[in-house]
TIRO-2110 file (N, C-alpha, C; in Angstrom, 1 decimal):
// TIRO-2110
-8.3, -23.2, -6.9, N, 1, A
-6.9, -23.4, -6.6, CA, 1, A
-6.2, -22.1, -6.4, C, 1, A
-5.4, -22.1, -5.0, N, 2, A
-5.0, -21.0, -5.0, CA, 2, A
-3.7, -20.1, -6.2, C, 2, A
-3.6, -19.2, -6.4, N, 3, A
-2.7, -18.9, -7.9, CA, 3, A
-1.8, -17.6, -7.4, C, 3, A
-0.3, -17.2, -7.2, N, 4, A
0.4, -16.1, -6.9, CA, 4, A
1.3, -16.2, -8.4, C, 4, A
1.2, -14.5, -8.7, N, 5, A
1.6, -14.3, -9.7, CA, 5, A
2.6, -13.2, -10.1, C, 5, A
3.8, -13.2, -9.8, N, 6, A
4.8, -12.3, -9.9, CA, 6, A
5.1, -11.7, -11.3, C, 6, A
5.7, -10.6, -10.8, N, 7, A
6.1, -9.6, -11.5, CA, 7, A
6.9, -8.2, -11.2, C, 7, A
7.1, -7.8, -12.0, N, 8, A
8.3, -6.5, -11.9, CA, 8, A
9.5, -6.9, -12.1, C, 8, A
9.8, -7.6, -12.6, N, 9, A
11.3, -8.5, -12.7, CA, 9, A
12.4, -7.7, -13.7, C, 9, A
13.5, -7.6, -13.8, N, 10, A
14.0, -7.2, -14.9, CA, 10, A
15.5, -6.8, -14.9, C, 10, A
16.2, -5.9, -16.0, N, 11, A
17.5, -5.9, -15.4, CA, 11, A
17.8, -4.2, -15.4, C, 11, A
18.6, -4.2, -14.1, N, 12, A
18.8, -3.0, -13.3, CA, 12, A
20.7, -2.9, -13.3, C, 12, A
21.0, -1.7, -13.5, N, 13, A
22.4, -1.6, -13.2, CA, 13, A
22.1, -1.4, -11.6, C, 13, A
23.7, -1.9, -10.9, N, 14, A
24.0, -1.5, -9.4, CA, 14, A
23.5, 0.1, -8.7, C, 14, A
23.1, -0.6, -7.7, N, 15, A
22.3, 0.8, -7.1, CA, 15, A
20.8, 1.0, -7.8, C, 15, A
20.3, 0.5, -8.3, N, 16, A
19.2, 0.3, -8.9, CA, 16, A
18.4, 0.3, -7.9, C, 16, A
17.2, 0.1, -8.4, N, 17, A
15.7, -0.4, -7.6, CA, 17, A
14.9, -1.0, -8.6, C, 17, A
13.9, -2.2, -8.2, N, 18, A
13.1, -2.0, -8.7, CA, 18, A
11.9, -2.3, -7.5, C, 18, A
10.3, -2.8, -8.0, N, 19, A
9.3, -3.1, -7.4, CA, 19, A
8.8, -4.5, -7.8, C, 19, A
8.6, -5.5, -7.0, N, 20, A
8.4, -6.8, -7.9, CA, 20, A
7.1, -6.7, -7.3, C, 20, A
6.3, -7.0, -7.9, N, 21, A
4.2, -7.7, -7.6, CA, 21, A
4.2, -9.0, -7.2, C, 21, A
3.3, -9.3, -6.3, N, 22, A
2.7, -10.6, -6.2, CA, 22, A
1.1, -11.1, -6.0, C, 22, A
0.7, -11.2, -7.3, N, 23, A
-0.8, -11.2, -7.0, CA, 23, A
-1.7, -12.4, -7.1, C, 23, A
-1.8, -12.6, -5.6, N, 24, A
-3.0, -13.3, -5.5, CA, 24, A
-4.3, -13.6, -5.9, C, 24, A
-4.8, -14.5, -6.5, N, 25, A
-6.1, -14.9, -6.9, CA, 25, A
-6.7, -16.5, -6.7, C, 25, A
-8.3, -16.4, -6.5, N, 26, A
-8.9, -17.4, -5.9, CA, 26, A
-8.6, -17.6, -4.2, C, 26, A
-8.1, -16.8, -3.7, N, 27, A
-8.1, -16.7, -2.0, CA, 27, A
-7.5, -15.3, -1.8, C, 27, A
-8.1, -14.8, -0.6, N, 28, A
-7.8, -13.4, -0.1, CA, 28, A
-6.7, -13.3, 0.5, C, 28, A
-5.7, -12.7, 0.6, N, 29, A
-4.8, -12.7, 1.9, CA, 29, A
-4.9, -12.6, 3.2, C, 29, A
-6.2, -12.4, 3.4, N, 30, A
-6.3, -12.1, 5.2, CA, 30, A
-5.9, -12.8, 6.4, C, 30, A
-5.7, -14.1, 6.0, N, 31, A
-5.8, -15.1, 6.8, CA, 31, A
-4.0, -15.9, 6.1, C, 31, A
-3.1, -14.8, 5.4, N, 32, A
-2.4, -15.5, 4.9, CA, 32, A
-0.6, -14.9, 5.6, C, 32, A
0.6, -15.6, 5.0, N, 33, A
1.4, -14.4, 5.0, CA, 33, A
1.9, -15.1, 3.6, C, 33, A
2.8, -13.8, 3.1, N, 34, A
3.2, -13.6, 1.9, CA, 34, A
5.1, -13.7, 1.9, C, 34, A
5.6, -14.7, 1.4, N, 35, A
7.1, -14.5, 1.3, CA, 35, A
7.7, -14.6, 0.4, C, 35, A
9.1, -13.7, 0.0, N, 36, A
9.4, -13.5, -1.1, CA, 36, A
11.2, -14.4, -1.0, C, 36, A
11.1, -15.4, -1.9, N, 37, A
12.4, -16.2, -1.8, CA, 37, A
13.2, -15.9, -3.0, C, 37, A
14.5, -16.6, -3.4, N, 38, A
15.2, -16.0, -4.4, CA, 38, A
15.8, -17.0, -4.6, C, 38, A
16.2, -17.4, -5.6, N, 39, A
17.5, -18.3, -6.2, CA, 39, A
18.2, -18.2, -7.2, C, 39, A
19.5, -18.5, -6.8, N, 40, A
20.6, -17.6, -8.0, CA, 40, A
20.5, -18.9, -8.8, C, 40, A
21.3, -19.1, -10.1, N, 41, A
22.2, -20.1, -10.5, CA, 41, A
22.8, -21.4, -9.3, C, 41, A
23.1, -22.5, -9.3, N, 42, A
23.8, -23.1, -8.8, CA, 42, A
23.9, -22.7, -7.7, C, 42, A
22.6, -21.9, -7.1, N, 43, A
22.3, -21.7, -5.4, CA, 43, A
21.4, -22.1, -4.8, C, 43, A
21.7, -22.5, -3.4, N, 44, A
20.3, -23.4, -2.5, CA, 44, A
19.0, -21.9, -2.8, C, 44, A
17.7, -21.9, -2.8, N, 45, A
16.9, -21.0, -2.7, CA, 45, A
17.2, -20.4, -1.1, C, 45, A
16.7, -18.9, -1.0, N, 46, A
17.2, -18.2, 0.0, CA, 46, A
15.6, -17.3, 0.3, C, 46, A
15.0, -17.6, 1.5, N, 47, A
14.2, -16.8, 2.2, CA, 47, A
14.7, -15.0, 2.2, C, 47, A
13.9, -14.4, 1.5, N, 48, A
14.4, -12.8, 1.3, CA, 48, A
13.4, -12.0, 2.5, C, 48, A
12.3, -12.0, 2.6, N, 49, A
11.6, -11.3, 3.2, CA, 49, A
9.7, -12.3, 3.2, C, 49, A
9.1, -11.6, 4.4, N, 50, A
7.7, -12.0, 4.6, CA, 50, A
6.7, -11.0, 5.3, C, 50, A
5.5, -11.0, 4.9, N, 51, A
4.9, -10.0, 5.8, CA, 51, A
3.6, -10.9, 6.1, C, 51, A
2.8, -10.6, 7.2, N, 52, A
2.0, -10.9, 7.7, CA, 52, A
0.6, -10.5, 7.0, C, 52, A
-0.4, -10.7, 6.6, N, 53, A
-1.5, -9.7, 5.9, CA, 53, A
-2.7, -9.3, 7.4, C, 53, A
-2.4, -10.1, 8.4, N, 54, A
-3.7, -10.1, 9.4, CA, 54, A
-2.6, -8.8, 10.2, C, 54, A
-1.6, -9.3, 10.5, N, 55, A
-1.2, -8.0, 11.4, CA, 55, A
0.0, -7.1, 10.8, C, 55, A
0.4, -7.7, 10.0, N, 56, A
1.5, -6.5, 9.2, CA, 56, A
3.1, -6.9, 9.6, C, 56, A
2.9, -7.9, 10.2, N, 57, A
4.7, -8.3, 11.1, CA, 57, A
5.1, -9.0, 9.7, C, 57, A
6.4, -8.1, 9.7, N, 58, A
7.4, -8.3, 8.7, CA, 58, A
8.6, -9.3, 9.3, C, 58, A
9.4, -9.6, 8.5, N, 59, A
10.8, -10.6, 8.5, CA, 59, A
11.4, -10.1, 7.4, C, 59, A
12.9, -9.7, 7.7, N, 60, A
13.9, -9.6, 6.8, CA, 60, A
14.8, -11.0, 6.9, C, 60, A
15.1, -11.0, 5.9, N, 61, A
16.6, -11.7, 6.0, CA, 61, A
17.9, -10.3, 5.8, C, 61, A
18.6, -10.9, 6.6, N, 62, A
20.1, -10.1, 6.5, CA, 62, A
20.3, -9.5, 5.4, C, 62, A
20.1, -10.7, 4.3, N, 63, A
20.4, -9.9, 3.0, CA, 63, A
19.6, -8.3, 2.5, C, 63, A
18.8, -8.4, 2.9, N, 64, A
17.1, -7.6, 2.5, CA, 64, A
17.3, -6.6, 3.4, C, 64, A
17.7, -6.5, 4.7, N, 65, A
17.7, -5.6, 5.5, CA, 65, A
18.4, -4.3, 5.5, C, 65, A
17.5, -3.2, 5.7, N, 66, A
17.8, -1.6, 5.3, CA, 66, A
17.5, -1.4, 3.7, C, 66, A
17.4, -2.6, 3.2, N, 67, A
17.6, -2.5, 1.5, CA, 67, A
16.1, -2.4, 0.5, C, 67, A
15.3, -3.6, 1.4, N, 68, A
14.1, -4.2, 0.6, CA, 68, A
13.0, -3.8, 1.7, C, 68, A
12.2, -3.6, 1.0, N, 69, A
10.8, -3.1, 1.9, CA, 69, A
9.8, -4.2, 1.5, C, 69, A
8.9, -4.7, 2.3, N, 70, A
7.7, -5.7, 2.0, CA, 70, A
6.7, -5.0, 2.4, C, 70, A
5.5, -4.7, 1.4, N, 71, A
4.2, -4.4, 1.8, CA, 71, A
3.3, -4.6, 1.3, C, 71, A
1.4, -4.7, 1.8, N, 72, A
0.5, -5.8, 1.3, CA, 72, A
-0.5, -4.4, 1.0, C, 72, A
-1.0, -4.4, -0.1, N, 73, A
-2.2, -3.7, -0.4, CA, 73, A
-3.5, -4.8, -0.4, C, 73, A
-4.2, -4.8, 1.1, N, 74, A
-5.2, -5.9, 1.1, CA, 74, A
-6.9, -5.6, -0.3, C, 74, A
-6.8, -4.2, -0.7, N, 75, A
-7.5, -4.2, -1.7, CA, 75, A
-7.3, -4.4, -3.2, C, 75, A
-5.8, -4.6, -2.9, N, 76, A
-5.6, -5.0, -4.7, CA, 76, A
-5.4, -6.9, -4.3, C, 76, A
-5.2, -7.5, -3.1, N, 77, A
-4.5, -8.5, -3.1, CA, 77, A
-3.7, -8.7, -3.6, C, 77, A
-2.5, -8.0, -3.0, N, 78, A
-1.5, -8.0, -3.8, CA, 78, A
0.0, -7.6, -2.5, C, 78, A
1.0, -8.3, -2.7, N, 79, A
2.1, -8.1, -1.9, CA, 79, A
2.9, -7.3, -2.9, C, 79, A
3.7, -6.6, -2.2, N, 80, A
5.5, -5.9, -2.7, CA, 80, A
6.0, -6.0, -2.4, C, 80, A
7.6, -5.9, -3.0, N, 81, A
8.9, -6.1, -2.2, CA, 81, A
9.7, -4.8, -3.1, C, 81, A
9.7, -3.8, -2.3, N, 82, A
10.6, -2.7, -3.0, CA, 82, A
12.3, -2.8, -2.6, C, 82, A
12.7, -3.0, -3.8, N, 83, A
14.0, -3.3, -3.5, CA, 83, A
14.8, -2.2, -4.3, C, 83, A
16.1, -1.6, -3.2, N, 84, A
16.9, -0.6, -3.3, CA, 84, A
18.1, -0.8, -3.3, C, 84, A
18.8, -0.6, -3.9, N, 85, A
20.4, -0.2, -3.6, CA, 85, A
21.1, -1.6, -4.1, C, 85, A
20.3, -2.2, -5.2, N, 86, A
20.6, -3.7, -5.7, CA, 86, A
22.5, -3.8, -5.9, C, 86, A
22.1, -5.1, -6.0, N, 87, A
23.7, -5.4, -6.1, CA, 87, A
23.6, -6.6, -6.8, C, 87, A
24.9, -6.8, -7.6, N, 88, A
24.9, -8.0, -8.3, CA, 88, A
24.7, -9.3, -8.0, C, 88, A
24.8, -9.8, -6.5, N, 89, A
24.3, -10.7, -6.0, CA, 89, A
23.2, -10.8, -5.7, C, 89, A
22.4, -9.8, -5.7, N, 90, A
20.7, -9.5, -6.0, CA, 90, A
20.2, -10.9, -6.9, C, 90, A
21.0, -10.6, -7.7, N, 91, A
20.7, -11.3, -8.9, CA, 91, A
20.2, -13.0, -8.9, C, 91, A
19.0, -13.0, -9.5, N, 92, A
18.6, -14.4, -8.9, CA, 92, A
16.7, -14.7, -9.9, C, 92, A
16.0, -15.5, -9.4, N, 93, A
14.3, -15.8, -9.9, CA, 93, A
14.0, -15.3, -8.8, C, 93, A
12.8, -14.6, -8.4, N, 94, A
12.0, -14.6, -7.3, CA, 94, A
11.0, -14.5, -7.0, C, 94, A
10.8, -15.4, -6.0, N, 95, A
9.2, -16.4, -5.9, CA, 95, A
8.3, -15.6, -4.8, C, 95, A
7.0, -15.5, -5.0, N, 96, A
6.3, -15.5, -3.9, CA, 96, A
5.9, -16.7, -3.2, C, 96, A
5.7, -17.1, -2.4, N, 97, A
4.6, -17.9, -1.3, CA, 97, A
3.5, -17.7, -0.4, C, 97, A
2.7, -18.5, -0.2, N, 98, A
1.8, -18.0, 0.7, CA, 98, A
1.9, -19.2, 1.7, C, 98, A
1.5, -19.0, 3.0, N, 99, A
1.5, -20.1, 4.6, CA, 99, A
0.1, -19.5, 4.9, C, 99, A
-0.6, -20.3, 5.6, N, 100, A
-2.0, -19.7, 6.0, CA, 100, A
-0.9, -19.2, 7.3, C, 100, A
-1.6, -18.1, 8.0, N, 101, A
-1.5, -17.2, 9.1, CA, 101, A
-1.1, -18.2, 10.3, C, 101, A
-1.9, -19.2, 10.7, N, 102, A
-1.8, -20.6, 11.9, CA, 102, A
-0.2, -20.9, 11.4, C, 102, A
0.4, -21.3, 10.4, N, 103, A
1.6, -22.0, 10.3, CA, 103, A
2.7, -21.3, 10.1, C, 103, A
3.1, -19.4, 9.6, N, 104, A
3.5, -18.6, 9.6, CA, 104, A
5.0, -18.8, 10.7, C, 104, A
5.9, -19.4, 9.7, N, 105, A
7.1, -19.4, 10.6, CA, 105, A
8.3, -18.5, 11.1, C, 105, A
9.0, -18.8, 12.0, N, 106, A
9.4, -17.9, 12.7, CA, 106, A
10.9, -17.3, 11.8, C, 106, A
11.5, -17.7, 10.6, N, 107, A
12.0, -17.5, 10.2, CA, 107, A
11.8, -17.7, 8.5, C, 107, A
12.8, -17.7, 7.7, N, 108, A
12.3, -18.5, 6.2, CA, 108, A
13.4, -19.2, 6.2, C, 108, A
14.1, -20.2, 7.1, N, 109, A
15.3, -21.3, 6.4, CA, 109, A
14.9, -22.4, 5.5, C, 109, A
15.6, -23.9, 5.5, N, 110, A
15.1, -24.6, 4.9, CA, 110, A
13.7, -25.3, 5.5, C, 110, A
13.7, -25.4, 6.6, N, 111, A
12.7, -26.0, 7.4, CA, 111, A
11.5, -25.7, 7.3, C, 111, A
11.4, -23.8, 7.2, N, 112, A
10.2, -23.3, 6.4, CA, 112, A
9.2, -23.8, 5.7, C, 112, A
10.2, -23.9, 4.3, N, 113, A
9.6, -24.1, 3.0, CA, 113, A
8.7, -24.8, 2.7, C, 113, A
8.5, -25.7, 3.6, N, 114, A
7.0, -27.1, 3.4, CA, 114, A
5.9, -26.3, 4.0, C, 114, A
5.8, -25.0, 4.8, N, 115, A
5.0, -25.0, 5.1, CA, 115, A
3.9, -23.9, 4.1, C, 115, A
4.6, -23.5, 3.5, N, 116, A
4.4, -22.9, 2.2, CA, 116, A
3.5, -23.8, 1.0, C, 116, A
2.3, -23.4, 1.0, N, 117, A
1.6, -24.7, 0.3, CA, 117, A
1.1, -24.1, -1.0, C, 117, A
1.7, -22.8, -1.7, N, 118, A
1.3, -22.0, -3.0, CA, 118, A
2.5, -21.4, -3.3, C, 118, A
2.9, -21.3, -4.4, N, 119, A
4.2, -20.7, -4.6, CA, 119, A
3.8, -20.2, -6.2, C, 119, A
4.6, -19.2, -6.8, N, 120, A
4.5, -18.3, -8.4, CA, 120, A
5.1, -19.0, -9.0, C, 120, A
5.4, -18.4, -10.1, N, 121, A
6.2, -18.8, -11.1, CA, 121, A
7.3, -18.4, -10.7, C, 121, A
7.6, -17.3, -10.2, N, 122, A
9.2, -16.6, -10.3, CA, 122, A
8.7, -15.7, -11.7, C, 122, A
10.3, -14.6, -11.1, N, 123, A
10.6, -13.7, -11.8, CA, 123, A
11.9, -12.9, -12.0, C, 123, A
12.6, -13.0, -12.8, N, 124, A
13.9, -12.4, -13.1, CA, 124, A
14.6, -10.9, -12.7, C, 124, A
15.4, -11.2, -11.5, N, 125, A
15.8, -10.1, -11.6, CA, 125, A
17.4, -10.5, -11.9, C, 125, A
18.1, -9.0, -12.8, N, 126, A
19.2, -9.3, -12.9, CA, 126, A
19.7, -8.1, -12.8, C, 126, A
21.0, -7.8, -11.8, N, 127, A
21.5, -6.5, -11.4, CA, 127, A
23.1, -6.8, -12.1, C, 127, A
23.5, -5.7, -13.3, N, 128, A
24.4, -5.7, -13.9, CA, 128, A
25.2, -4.9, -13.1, C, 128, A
26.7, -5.2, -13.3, N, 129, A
27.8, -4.6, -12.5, CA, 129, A
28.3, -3.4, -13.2, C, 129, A
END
C-alpha cells in the first residue's frame, strides 16, 4: 500500500520559513507527481503547489508563487516545499498527494482531488503574527 508521510510542520513567526518533507514508501516516485494541499480551520482545502518526478514541471498556486519552492530528491523519495516569507494565512494542515504521471492535472482545483489516489497525514503549520 502506497504510504506519504509529512513533516517539517511547526510554528514560525511572519516572515519566517520553513521546509516541510514528504516521504514516500512502498512505490517510487517516478512514474508519479507529488502535491502539496493545505487547509485552514473552517476552510475548503486549497491546492498549494505540485511537481512532476518524471520531468520536473511544477504548478504554483497564486498563493505559493514567488514564495514556496517544490522539489523532488528521486534518491531519498522524497518531495519538498520550501516555504518563505510566511504569513499568517499560511496557516493551515498540509497534505501531500500522489496522481500517477498518466492522470497529472492541469491545475489542483476541486475537480483535481479524486484523482489523487494517496494522500499523508498532514502537518501543522502555524505562522504567528
Amino acid at each position: 500500500q502506497v504510504q506519504l508521510a509529512e513533516s517539517g510542520g511547526g510554528l514560525v513567526q511572519t516572515g519566517g520559513s520553513l521546509r516541510l518533507s514528504c516521504a514516500a514508501s512502498r512505490f517510487t516516485l517516478d512514474d508519479h507527481a507529488i502535491a502539496w494541499f493545505r487547509q485552514a480551520p473552517g476552510k475548503e482545502r486549497e491546492g498549494v503547489s505540485r511537481i512532476s518526478s518524471s520531468d520536473g514541471s511544477t504548478y504554483y498556486a497564486d498563493s505559493a508563487k514567488g514564495r514556496f519552492t517544490i522539489s523532488v530528491d528521486n534518491a531519498k523519495n522524497t518531495v519538498y516545499l520550501q516555504m518563505n516569507s510566511l504569513k499568517p494565512e499560511d496557516t493551515a494542515v498540509y497534505y501531500c498527494a500522489a496522481v500517477f504521471s498518466a492522470l497529472i492535472p492541469a491545475g489542483l482545483d476541486r475537480a483535481s482531488w479524486e484523482r489523487f489516489a494517496s494522500w499523508g497525514q498532514g502537518t501543522q503549520v502555524t505562522v504567528s503574527s
